[in-house]
N, C-alpha and C positions, 0 to 999 in steps of 0.2 A: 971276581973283582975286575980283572981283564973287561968281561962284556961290560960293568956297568962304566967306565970306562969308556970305551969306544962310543958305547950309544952315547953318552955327554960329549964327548967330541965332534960326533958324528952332530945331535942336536943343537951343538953351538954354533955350528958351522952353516949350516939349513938355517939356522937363526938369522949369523950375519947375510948370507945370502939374500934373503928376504931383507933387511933391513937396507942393505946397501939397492937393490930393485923396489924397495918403497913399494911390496910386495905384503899386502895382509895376510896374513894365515887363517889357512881354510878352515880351523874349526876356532872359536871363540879360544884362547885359554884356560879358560874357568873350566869351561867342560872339559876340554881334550884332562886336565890336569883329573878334574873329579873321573874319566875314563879309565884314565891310567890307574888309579888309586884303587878301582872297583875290582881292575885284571889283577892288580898285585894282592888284593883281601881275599879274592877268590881263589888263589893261584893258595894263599900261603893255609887260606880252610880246609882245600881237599888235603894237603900236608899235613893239617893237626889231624884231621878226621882221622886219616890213615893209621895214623902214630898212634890213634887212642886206641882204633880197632888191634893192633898189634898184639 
C-alpha cells in the first residue's frame, strides 16, 4: 500500500509541476492511462496462471 501511495504522490506532484510550467505531458493521457491498465492486467494474468497451475 506504502508504493501505491508514493507513486500518487510522486504523480501529483509531476502533475502540478507540469501544470504550474504550462508544460504538456509527453504522452496523451488516454494512452499513458490505457498503458498502465495493460501492465497491471498483464502483471495480475501471469499471478492467476500461476495460482491455477499450483
Amino acid at each position: 500500500m506504502k508504493a501505491y501511495l508514493i507513486s500518487l504522490a510522486v504523480g501529483t506532484l509531476v502533475g502540478v509541476i507540469y501544470g504550474l510550467l504550462r508544460v504538456k505531458s509527453p504522452a496523451p493521457p488516454t494512452v499513458a492511462l490505457v498503458g498502465l491498465f495493460g501492465m497491471l492486467a498483464g502483471e495480475q494474468l501471469v499471478a492467476l496462471i500461476r495460482a491455477m497451475l499450483r
